[in-house]
N, C-alpha and C positions, 0 to 999 in steps of 0.2 A: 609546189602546189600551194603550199601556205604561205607564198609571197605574193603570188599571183589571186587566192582570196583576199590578202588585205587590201594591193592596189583597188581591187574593185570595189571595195568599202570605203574607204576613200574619195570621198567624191564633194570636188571643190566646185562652187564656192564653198567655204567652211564660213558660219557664221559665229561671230564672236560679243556676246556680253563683257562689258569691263564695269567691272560694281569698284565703287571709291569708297574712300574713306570714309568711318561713322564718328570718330572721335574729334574731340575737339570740342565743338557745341553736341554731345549727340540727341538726335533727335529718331526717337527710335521708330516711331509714326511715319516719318518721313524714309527710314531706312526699310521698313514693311513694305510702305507704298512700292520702292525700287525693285525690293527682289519679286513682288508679285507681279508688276513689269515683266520683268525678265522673265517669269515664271511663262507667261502670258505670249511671249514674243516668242517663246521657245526658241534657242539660241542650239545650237552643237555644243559649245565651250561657253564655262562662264571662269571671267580671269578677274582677279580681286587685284586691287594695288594695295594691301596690307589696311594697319588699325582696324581693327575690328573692337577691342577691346579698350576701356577709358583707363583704368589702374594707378592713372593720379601716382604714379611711384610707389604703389603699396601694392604688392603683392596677393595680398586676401583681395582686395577690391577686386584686381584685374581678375581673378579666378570666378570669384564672383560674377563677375560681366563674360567671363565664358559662357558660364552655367546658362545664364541669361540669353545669351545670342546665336547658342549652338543650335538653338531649335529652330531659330529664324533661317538661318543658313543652311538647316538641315530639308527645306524645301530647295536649296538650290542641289546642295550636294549628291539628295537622295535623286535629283534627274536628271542634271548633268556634268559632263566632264568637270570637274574643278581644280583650276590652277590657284594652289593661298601661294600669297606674297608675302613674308614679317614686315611690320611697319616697328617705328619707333616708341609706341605707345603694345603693341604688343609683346617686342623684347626689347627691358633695358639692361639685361644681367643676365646670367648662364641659368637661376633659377627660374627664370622667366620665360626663357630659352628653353630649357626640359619642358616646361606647362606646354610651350605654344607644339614639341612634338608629340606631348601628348592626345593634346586634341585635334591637331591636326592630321596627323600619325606622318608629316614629311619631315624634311632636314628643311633649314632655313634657306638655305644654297642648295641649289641643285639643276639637274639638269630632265625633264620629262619631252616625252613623246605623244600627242594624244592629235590622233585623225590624220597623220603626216606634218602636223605643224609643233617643231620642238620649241618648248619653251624651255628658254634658259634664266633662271631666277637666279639674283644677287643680293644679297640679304643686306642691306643697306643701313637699318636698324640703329645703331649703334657708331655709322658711319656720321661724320660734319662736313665731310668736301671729300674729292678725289685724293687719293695718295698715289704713292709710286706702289707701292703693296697689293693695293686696293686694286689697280691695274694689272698688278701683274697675278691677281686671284681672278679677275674676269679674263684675262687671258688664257687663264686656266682652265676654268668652266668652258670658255667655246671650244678653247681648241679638240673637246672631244666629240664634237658634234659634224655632223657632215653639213658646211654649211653651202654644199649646192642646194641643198631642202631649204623649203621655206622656215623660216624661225623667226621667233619673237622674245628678245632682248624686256625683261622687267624688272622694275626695284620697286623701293617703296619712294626715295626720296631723288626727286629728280635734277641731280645738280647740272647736266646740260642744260638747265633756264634758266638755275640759280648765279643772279649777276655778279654777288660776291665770292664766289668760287672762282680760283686758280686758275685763270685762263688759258695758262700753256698745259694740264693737266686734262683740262677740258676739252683740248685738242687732241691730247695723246689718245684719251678715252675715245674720239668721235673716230679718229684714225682704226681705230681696234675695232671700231664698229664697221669703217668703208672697206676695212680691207676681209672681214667675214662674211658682209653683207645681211643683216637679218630685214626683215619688210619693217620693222616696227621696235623701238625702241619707248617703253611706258613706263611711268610713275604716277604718283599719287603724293600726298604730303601737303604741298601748298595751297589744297583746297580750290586753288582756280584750274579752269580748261587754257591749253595753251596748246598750238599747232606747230610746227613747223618741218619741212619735207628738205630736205639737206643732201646733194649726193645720194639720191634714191631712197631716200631711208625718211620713213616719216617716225618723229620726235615726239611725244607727245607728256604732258601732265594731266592728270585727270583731274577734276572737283570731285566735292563730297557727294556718297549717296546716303548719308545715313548721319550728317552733321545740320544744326540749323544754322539757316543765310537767315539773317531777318531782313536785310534789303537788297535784294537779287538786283544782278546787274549782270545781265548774260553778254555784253559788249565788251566786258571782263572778264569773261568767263568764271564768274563770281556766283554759282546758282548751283542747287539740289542737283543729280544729275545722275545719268549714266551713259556709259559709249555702246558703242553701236558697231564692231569691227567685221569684216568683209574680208574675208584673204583668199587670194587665187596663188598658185603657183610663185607667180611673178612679181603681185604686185597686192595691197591691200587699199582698200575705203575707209572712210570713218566718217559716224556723224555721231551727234551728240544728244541725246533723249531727255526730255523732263516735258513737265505739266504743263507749259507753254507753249511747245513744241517741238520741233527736230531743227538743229541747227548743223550746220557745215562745218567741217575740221576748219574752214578758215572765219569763224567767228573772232579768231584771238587768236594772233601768232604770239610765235616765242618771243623775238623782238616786242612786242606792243607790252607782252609783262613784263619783260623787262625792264624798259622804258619809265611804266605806270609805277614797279614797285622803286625805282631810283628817283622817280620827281618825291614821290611821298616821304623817301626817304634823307634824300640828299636835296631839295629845293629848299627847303631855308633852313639856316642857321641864326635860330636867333639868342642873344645874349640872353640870360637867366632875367627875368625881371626881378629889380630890387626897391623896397619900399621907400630908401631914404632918396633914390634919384629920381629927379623932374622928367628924364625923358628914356625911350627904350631904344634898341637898336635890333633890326632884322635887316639878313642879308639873305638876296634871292642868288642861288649856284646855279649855272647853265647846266642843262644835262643833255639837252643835242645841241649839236651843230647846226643850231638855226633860229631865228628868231622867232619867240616865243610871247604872247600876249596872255601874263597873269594876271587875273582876278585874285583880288584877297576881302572877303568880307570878315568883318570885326566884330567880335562879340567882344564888349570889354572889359564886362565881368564888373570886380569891382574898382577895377587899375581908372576907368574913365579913361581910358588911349583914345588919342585924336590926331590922325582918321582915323576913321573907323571905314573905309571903303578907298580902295584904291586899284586900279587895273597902269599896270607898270610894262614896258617892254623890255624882253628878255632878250639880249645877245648870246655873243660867246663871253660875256665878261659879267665877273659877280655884280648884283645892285644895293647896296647900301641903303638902308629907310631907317625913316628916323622917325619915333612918334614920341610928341608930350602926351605925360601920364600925370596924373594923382590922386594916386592910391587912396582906397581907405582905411579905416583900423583894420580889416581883418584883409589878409591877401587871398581868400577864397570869397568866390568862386572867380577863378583864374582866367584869363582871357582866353576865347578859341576861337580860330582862325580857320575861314573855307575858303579852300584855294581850288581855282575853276582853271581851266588852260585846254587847249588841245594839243596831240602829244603823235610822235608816231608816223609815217607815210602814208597815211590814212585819215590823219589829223580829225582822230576821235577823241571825246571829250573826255577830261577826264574833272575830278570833283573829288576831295578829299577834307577831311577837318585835323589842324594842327594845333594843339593844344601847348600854349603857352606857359614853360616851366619858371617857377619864383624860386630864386636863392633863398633857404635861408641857413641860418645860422646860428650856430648855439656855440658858447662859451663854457669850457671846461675850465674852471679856476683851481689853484691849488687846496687841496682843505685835506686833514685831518679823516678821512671817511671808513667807517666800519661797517664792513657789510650783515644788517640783520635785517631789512627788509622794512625796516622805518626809518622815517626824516627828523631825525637831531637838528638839535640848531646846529647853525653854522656850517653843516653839510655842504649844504646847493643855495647856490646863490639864486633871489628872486629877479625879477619876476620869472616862474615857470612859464615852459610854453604849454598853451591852451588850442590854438585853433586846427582845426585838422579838415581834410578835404574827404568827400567820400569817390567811390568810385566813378563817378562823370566831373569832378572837379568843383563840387556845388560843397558845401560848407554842409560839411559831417552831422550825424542824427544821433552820434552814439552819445551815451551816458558820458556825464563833464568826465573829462581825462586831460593828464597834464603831466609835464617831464621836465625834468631837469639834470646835467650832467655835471661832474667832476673830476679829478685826475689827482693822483698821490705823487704822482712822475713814472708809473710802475703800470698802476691801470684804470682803462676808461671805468668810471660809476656811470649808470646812467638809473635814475631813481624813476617811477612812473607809478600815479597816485590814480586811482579809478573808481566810479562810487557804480554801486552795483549794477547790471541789469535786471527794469522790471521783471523778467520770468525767468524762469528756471533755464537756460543754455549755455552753450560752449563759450567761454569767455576768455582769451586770451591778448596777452601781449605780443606786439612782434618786433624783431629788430636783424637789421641788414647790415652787413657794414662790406667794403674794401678791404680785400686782404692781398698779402703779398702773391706774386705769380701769377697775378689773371683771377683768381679765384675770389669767391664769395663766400663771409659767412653768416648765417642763416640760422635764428636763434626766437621760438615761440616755448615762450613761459606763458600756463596756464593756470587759475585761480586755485587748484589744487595743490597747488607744487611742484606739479609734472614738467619738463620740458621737451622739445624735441628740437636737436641740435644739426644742423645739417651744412657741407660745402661746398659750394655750387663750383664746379672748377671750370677753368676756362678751355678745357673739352667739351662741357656739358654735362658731367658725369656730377651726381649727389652721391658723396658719401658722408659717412657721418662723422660728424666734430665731436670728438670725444675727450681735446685737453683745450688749459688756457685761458676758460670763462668761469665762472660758479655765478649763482642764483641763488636767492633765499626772498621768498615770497610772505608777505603776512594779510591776515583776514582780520578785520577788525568793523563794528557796526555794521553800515549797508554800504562798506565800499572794503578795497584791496589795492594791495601794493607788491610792486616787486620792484627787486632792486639786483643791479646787477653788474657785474666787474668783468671787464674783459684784461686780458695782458696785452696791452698797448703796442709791445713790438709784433706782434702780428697783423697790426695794420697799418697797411699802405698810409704814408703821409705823404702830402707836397705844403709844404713852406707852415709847418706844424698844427696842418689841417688831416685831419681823418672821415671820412666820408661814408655816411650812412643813412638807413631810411629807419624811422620810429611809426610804427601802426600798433591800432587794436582791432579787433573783432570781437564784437559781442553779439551773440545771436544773429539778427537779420541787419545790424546796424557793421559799419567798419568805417575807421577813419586812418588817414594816414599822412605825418606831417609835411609828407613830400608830394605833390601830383605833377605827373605821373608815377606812379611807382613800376621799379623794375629794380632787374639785377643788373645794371648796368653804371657804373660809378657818376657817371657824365652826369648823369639826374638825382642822383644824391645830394641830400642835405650837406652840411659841412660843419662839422667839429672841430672848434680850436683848441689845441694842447696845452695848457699853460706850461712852456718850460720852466 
């Protein structure tokens, strides 16, 4: 008797809410606007793709941004069904992990039933690509499911889009999926909308509901957003909902992101510009199989590069350009580059800005150096460097800052003189460097003394540096200095260069000797060793 009342409660179509992600820009206005949507459309099920919470790596923050968000979501929760998904921003650690059971009262992994459509959740979190493990832990989770029933496959990060993921893993996982069968395979993460229907099985990435787009481009599936899912028995619908309107699962296949995020990423290669050479070098990389008509407009900063406008055709085969430059005294603000093409089997347009990176280079000479937090003579050899870029590559507003580096043979000094900021705020130094294994490390001295030491590994994972370096800061009149020693055999060298990025933040101002800044070696400065 009490299977035969559920079937009858049970009554398909089931409709289904998909709310995306909030972090990243959030915008919490924008995420309000979404769930009162949903609120408004009255859905059966509403199914999250994970982040909810910003936590920036700090634990008090992220707690905090519960406290905050639980009320918002607590109009969804307290109406209907709720499927949470953990994102990456919501668990990056086992502590983080207890919080998100706490408030969510589920497991990260698991398996639920609600109206006859099971959802099978994989907690992806902490995941960077498919593994052989990882496979054989979703192999796990289905196989207790009866999957004649309709069901629905969700994570936070969706590496069947993701084009630098392991492509014969990609297969293994898509195989695990054709031979279970679920209607719907969902993530979140990349912020864009992306479709595609594969062997009966429609693929999907969701966009943000609760992150800001400052220039929506829904042909990208680049916009505010929420989904809109349909599931019968057999088979499900999807469309795609925001402020401009309702759009179709095929606004933006998985192919087309893909596509879009490998021209921006792999379309050119071009050499570091350098102030003492007359001319630059960029090369344009085929990325289909077809010939391709680039646009490149030239901003050229203060290089002077001529052309400054050029539309090039693209084969299967790299294009080599050459442009005269010269420079002026300062190498900011840096050239940037809009590259226009159409892309795709649909030959949509695409439109991207590539910011042109400058070598440069600082000289470690041998000296004598004691670390107390001030500039002896003979220390650091002049001229210090001065000029720093802020965040769009425009020539820095912070308070005069300047650096100079040295070497014992044992370890880097790197000294950095700073005259105060007008008001009272957070004022620190920062520095990046190449270290051995893939990994980063991750060093902000702050005018009180304090620092906070961290190593970006080439998993992803921040833990903290805790040997190797010392610091010793000093305060004198209206300015500060820190000075500071790293042990040299802990970073990666090639041909007795060491690679690193020098930045400050002071208040509302931030400069940084490298643009673009990242963790990523390729775009590092470069320190010579005196042997």
């Amino acid at each position: 008797m009490t299977t035969m009342i559920l079937v009858l409660l049970i009554s398909f179509p089931v409709r289904i809410a998909v709310l995306g992600d909030r972090t990243g820009r959030p915008d919490d206005a924008e995420f309000e606007i979404a769930v009162s949507a949903i609120v408004e459309m009255s859905p059966d099920i509403v199914l999250s793709v994970g982040d909810f919470v910003e936590g920036d790596g700090d634990v008090e923050t992220a707690v905090e941004d519960w406290e905050n968000i639980l009320p918002v979501l607590g109009r969804l929760t307290s109406a209907f069904p709720f499927v949470y998904t953990p994102g990456n921003n919501d668990i990056w650690n086992e502590e983080t992990a207890e919080y998100w059971r706490h408030y969510t009262g589920t497991e990260p992994s698991r398996v639920e039933e609600i109206l006859g459509i099971t959802f099978v959740v994989w907690d992806s979190s902490n995941e960077y690509g498919f593994t052989a493990d990882n496979l054989e832990t979703i192999g796990d989770l289905v196989d207790g499911i009866n999957t004649d029933d309709p069901w629905i496959f969700v994570t936070h990060k969706p590496f069947w889009f993701m084009a630098w993921q392991d492509s014969v893993l990609v297969n293994d996982f898509k195989n695990i999926m054709e031979e279970t069968g679920p209607l719907a395979v969902i993530g979140g993460h990349i912020h864009l909308f992306a479709a595609l229907r594969e062997n009966g099985i429609l693929y999907l990435s969701i966009g943000p509901s609760g992150s800001s787009v400052p220039e929506p481009d829904p042909a990208k599936g680049d916009f505010t957003q929420l989904g809109w899912m349909t599931v019968w028995p057999d088979s499900v619908a999807f469309a795609i909902v925001d402020a401009r309107g309702v759009y179709s699962e095929t606004i933006n296949t998985g192919e087309e992101m893909n596509l879009a995020y490998l021209y921006e990423q792999q379309l050119i290669k071009a050499k570091p510009l350098e102030q003492e050479l007359e001319s630059a070098i960029m090369t344009l990389v085929p990325v289909e199989n077809r010939t391709r008509t680039v646009t490149l407009d030239i901003d050229p900063g203060s290089w002077n590069l001529n052309p400054e406008t050029l539309e090039v055709e693209l084969d299967d085969q790299p294009v080599d350009l050459v442009f005269t430059q010269s420079p002026g005294g300062s190498p900011y603000p840096s050239p940037s580059v809009t590259v226009s093409l159409e892309y795709g089997s649909r030959d949509k347009e695409l439109q991207f800005d590539y910011s042109w990176q400058v070598l440069r280079i600082v000289n470690a000479f041998r000296s004598e150096t004691v670390l107390d937090g001030e500039r002896s003579a003979g220390e650091y050899r002049e001229p210090f460097h001065t000029n720093f870029a802020d965040f769009s590559g425009q020539p820095s507003p912070i308070p005069e800052t300047e650096f100079a580096v040295a070497t014992d043979g044992e370890n880097l000094f790197v000294y950095m003189e700073m005259t105060d900021c007008p008001e009272e705020s957070e004022d620190y130094g920062g520095f990046i460097f190449n270290s051995l294994d893939g990994s980063v490390l991750w060093l902000r001295v702050f005018r009180d003394g304090s620092s906070e030491a961290l190593i970006y590994t080439s998993e992803g994972d921040l833990i903290d540096w805790e040997s190797g370096f010392d610091t010793e800061v000093e305060v004198a009149g209206n300015g500060w200095s820190i000075e500071l020693a790293v042990d040299i055999a802990l970073l990666e060298q090639e041909d007795d260069q060491a690679s690193a990025h020098v930045y400050r933040s002071a208040g509302d101002d931030f400069g940084t000797w490298i643009y673009p800044i990242d963790f990523y070696p390729s775009s590092m400065g470069r320190i010579w060793l005196q042997q």
